[in-house]
C-alpha positions as CSV (number, residue, x, y, z in Angstrom):
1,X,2.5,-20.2,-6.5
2,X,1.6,-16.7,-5.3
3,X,0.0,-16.6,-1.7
4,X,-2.6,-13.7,-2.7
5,X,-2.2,-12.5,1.1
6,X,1.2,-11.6,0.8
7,X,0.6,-9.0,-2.6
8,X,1.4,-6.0,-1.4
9,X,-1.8,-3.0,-2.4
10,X,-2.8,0.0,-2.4
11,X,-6.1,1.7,-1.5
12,X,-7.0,5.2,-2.8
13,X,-9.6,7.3,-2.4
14,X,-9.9,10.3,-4.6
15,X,-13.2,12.2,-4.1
16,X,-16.3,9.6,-4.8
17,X,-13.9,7.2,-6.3
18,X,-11.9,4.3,-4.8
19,X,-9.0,2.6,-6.6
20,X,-7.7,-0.7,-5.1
21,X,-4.2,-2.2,-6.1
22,X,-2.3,-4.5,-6.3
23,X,1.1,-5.6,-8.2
24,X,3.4,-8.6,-8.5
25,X,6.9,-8.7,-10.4
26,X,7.6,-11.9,-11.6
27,X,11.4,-12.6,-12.6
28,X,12.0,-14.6,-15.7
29,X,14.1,-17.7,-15.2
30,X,17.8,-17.8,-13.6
31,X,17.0,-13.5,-13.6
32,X,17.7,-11.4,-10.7
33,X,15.3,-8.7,-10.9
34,X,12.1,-8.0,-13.4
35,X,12.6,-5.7,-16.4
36,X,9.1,-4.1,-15.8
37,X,8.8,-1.3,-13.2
38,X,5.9,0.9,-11.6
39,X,6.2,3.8,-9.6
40,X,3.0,5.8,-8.2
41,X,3.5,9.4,-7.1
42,X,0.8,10.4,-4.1
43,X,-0.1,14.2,-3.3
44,X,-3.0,15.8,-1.7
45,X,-5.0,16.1,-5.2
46,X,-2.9,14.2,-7.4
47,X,-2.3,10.4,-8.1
48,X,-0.4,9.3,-10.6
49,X,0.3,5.4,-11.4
50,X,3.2,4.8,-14.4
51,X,3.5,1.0,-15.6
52,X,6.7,0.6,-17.5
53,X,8.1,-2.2,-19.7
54,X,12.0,-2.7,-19.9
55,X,11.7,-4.5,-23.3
56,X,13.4,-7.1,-22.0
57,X,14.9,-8.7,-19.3
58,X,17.5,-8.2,-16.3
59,X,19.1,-5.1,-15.3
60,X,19.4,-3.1,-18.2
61,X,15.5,-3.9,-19.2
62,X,15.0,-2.8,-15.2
63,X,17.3,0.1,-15.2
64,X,15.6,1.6,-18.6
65,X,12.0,1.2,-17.0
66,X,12.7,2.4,-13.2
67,X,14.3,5.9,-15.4
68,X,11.3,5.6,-17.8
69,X,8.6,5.6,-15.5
70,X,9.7,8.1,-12.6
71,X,11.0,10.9,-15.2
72,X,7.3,10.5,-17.0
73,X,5.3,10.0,-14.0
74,X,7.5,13.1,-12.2
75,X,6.8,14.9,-15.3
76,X,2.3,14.2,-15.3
77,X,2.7,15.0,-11.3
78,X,4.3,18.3,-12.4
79,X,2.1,19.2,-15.2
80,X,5.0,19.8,-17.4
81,X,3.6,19.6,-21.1
């Protein structure tokens, strides 16, 4: 069971707007780390949340998302087309 005070969040406030997050990573069984990944990149004007799923499973589903996500959400903070 998941003690909802322990989720770690996120509160951001862009202009009018609020945004209010929160994440959990659940390991499938007898697995050592979660094959899905997030990463948020935070600048003065910017914010930019990637979710990313490893396909998968275990490291290699974990090491293939955490790539994925921070070269695309590197990529959306840059503006690179």
């Amino acid at each position: 069971m998941i003690n909802e005070k322990e989720i770690p969040r996120l509160n951001v406030r862009i202009g009018e707007f609020c945004i209010d997050m929160g994440w959990v990573s659940i390991n499938k069984k007898k697995e050592k780390i979660c094959g899905d990944y997030f990463h948020i990149v935070e600048e003065e004007d910017n914010h930019v949340l990637v979710l990313s799923d490893g396909l998968g499973s275990g490291v290699k589903a974990n090491v293939l998302s955490t790539l994925t996500a921070r070269m695309l959400s590197t990529m959306i903070a840059g503006k690179v087309p």
